[in-house]
C-alpha positions in Angstrom: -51.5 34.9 -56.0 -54.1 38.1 -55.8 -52.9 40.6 -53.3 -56.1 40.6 -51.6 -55.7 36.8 -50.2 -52.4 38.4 -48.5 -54.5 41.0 -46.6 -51.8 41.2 -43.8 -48.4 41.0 -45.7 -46.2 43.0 -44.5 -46.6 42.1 -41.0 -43.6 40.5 -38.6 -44.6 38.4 -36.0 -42.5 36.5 -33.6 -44.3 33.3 -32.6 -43.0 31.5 -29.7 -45.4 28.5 -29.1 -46.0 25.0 -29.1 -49.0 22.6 -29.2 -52.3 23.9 -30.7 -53.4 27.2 -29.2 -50.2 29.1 -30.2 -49.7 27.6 -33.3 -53.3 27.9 -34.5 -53.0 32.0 -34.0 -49.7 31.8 -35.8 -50.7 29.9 -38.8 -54.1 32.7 -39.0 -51.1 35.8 -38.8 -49.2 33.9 -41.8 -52.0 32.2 -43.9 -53.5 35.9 -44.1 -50.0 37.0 -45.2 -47.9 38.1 -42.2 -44.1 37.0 -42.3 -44.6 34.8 -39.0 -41.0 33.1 -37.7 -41.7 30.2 -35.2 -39.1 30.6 -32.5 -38.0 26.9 -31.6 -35.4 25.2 -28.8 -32.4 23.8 -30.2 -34.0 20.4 -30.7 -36.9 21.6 -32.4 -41.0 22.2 -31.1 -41.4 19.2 -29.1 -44.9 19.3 -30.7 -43.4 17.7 -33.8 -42.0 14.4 -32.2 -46.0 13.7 -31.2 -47.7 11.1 -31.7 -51.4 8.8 -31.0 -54.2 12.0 -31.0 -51.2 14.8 -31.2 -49.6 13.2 -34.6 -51.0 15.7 -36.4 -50.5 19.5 -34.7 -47.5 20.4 -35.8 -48.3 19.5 -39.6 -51.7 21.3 -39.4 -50.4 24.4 -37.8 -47.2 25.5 -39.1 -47.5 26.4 -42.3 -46.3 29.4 -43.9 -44.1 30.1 -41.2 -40.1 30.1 -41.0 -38.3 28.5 -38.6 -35.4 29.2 -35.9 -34.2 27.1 -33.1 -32.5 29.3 -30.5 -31.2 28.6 -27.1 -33.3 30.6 -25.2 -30.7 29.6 -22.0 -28.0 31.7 -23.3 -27.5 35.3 -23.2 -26.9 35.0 -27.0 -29.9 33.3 -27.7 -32.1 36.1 -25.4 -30.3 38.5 -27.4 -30.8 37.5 -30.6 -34.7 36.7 -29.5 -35.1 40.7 -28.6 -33.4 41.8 -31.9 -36.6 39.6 -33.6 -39.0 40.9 -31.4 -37.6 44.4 -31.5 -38.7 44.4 -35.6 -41.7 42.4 -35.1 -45.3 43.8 -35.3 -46.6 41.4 -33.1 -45.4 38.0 -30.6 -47.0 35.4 -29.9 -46.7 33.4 -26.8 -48.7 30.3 -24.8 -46.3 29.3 -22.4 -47.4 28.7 -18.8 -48.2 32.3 -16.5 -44.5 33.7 -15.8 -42.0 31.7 -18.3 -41.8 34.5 -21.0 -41.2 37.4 -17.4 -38.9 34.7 -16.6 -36.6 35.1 -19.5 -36.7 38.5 -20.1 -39.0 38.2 -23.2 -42.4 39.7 -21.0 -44.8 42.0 -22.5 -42.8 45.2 -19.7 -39.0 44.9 -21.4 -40.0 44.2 -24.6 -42.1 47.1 -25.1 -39.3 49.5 -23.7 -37.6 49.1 -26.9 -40.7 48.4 -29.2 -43.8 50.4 -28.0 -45.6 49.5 -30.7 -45.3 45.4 -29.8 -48.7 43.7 -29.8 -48.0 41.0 -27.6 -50.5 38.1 -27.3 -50.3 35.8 -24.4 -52.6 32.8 -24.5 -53.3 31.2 -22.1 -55.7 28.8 -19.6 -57.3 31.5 -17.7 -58.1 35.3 -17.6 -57.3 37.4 -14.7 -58.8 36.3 -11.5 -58.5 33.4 -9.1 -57.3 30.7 -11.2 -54.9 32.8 -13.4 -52.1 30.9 -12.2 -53.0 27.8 -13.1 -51.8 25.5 -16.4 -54.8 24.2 -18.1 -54.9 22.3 -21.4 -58.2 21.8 -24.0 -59.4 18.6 -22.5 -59.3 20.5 -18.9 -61.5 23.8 -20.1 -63.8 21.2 -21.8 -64.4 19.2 -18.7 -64.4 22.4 -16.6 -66.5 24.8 -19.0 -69.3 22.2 -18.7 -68.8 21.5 -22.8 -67.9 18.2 -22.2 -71.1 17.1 -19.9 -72.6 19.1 -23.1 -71.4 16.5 -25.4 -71.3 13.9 -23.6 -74.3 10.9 -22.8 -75.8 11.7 -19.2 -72.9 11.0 -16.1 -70.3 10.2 -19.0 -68.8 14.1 -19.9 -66.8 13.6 -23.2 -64.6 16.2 -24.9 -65.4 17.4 -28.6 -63.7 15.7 -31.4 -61.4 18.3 -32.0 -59.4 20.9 -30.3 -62.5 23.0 -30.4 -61.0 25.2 -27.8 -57.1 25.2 -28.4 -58.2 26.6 -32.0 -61.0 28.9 -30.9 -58.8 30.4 -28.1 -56.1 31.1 -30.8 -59.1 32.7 -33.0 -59.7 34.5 -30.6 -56.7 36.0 -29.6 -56.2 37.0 -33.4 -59.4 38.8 -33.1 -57.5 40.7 -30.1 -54.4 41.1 -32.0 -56.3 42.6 -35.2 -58.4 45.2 -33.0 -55.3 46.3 -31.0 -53.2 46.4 -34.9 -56.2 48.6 -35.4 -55.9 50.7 -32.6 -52.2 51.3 -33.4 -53.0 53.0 -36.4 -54.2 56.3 -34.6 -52.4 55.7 -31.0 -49.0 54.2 -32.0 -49.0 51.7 -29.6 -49.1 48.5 -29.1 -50.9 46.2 -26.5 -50.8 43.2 -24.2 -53.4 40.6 -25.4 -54.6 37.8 -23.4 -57.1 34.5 -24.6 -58.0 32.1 -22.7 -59.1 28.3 -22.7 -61.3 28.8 -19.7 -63.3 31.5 -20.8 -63.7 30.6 -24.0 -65.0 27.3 -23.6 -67.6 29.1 -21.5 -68.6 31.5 -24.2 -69.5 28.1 -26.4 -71.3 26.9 -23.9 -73.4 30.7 -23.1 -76.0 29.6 -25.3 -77.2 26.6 -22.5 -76.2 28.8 -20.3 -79.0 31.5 -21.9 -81.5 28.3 -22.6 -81.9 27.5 -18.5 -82.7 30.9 -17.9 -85.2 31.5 -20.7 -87.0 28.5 -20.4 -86.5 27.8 -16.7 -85.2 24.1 -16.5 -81.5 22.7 -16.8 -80.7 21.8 -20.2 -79.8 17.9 -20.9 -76.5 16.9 -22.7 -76.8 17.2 -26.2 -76.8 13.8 -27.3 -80.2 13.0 -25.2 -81.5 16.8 -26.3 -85.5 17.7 -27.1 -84.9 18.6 -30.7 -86.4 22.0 -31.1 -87.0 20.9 -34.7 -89.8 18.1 -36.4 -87.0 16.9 -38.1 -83.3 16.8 -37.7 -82.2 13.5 -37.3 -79.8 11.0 -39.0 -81.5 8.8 -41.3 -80.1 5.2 -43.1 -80.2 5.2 -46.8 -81.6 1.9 -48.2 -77.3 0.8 -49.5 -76.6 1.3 -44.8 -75.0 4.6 -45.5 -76.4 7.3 -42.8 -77.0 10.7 -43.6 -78.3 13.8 -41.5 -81.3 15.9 -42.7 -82.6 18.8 -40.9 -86.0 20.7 -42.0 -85.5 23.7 -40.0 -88.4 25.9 -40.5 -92.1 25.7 -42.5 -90.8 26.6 -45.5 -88.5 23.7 -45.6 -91.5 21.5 -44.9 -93.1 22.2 -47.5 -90.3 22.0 -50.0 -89.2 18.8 -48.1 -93.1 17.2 -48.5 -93.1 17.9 -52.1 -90.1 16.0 -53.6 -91.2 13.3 -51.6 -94.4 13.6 -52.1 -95.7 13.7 -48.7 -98.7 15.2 -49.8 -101.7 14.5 -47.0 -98.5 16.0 -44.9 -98.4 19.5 -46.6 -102.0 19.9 -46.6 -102.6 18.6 -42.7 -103.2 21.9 -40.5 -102.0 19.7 -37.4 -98.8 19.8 -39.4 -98.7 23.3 -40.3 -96.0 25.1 -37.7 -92.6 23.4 -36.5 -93.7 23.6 -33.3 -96.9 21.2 -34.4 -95.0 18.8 -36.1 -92.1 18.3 -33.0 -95.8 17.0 -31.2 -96.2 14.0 -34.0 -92.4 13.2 -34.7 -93.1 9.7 -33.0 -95.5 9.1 -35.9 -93.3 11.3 -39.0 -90.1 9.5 -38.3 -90.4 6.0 -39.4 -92.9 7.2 -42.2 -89.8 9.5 -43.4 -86.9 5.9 -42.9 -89.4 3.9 -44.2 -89.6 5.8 -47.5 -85.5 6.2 -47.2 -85.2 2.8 -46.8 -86.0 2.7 -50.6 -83.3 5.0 -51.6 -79.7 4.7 -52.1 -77.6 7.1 -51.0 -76.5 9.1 -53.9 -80.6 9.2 -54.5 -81.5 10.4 -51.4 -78.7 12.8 -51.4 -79.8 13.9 -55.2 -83.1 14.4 -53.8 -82.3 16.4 -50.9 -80.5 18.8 -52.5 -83.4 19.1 -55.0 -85.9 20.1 -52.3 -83.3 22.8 -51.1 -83.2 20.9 -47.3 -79.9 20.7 -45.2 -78.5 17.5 -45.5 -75.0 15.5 -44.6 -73.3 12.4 -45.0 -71.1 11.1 -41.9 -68.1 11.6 -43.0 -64.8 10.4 -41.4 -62.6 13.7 -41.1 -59.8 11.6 -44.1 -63.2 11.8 -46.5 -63.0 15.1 -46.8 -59.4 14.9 -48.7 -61.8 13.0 -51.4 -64.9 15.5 -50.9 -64.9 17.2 -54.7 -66.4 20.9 -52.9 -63.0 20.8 -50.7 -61.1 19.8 -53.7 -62.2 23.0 -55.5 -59.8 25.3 -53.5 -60.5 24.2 -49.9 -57.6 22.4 -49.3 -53.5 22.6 -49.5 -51.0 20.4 -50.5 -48.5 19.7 -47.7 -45.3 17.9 -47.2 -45.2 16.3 -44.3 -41.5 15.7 -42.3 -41.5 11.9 -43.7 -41.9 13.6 -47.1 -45.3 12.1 -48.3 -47.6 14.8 -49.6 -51.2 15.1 -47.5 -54.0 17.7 -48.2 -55.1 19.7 -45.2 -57.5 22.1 -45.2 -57.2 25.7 -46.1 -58.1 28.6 -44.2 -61.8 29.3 -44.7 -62.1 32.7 -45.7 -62.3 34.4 -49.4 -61.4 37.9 -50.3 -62.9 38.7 -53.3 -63.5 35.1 -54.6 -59.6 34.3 -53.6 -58.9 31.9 -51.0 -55.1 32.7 -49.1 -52.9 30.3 -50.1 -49.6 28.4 -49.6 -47.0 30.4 -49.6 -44.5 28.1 -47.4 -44.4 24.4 -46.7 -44.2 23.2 -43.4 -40.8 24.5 -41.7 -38.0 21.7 -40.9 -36.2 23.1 -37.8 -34.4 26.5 -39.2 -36.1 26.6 -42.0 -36.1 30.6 -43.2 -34.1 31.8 -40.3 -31.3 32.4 -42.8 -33.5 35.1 -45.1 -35.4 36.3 -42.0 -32.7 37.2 -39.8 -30.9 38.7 -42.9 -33.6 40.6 -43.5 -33.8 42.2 -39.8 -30.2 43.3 -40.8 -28.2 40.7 -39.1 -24.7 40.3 -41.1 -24.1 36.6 -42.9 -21.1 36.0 -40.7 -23.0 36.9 -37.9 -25.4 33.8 -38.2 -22.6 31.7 -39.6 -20.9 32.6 -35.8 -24.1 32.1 -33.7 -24.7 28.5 -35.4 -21.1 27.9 -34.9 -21.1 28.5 -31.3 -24.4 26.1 -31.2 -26.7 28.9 -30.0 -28.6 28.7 -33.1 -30.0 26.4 -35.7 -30.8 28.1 -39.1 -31.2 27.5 -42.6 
């Protein structure tokens, strides 16, 4: 593995978090190289015994991490969590405003002993009114006005991910990384809050930005005014559907020539984008109708030839079969029932290399043996604490 996909190594971070939002800024520290151990109860991250929509966090977001269940009840345990923290660059916390003060683990005693802590707290809100409260993805969704976004009109529906549980976490490593930064020249650390809340409402400051530029409310965005002629899903004559967007004039005329839409490319009421959004009730069917007579691996083919965004609709599985993913983008990862899966990779190059795996997903304890050992804790030590059941480690 290149040095350069390990930008980060080097780095000890304390990650104690469960979920999405935590995890996510966890598995950016350690996929960029940071030695990241995930701080667990006794009975494991209760965010790997879920399952319907939540089946799949804990496999997605705890790679390249170690593992040690502690009880966090017992002065042992608190000790033992300090001594961690204590050698670690940075923690990582998302627990609900109060339960980290409440345990002695707050951003105040910790960075008595370690000035240099970064400490990122994630959470629902930013300061303010509603910084007490506990808020979850689906709540800054239907809050931050991204749902009614994606939604039909009067039926607000959350994104098909968790857009803001991984974006919050983004952005808190953004945070983290500025404040690292900062502790180059100052020496010290910082205390670095994301939110859900907010975040959400910086996705949704672009419709935000659109009301006040062109003076009227803008409509969910599955009933939107395209701002573009064309950008639309079409059906291949074989009933697969694929998306095509022509984007700008130059397009157009790429677009008109590999499928010889000629009278198009010469017609002056055609000329501009903003012309052709005025006849899309006429270009449409000409454009499905022509489709219609096309597979799709021809369409597709052709498509690419003219140089014009295009996608199939994919189900998120298809992209374990997608040959571009294939080429690097993705990581093979045992999952707790053993069975291999491919997930995707982290999608950033250094230099043509990709970061890489470097761990497999953590059983509860995994590491703690090596990591602990490595903070200077004696082997009899660790054989003690997991004797008197304060501590699960491998």
């Amino acid at each position: 593995m290149a040095e350069a996909a390990r930008p980060l190594a080097g780095l000890k971070v304390a990650e104690f978090t469960h979920m999405v939002m935590g995890p996510t800024a966890g598995l950016l520290l350690a996929d960029l190289g940071a030695d990241v151990i995930k701080i667990e109860p006794l009975a494991g991250d209760n965010t790997r015994r879920l399952k319907g929509s939540g089946g799949g966090y804990f496999a997605m977001y705890n790679r390249n991490k170690s593992s040690v269940c502690l009880d966090l009840k017992s002065p042992q345990g608190i000790n033992l969590a300090k001594d961690i923290v204590t050698s670690s660059d940075i923690l990582i916390e998302n627990f609900r405003p109060g339960a980290m003060d409440k345990l002695g683990l707050g951003y105040a005693t910790l960075s008595e002993s370690n000035p240099g802590l970064i400490y990122l707290s994630l959470k629902g809100f930013l300061s303010g009114p509603y910084e007490h409260r506990t808020a979850l993805d689906e709540v800054a969704q239907m809050m931050g006005g991204l749902a009614y976004m994606t939604g039909l009109p009067d039926r607000p529906m959350r994104a098909g991910s968790s857009v803001i549980d991984i974006s919050g976490g983004m952005f808190g490593v953004i945070g983290v990384l500025s404040a690292l930064q900062e502790r180059h020249s100052t020496g010290k650390g910082k205390h670095v809050t994301s939110s859900l809340f907010e975040t959400t409402a910086f996705m949704v400051g672009q419709h935000i930005a659109q009301q006040g530029v062109l003076g009227e409310e803008p409509p969910p965005m599955s009933v939107r005014r395209s701002a573009w002629s064309i950008y639309d899903i079409f059906t291949a004559g074989d009933g697969a559907r694929i998306f095509v967007g022509v984007v700008s004039d130059s397009l157009w005329q790429r677009f008109c020539a590999e499928f010889h839409f000629i009278e198009w490319a010469a017609d002056p009421q055609l000329k501009s984008n903003n012309q052709r959004v005025l006849h899309r009730d006429s270009l449409i069917p000409t454009i499905q109708a022509l489709f219609d007579t096309l597979n799709k691996d021809q369409l597709m083919q052709r498509l690419d030839n003219a140089g014009v965004p295009f996608a199939p609709i994919n189900k998120p599985i298809d992209l374990t079969d997608d040959p571009h993913m294939n080429a690097g983008g993705l990581l093979s990862i045992t999952l707790s029932n053993g069975e291999k899966i491919k997930l995707p990779a982290l999608p950033i190059e250094f230099d043509g290399e990709k970061p890489d795996l470097q761990r497999d997903l953590p059983a509860p304890g995994a590491g703690a043996r090596e990591y602990l050992e490595k903070l200077g804790l004696q082997k009899d030590q660790i054989t003690q604490l997991i004797a008197d059941g304060v501590m699960i480690a491998d």
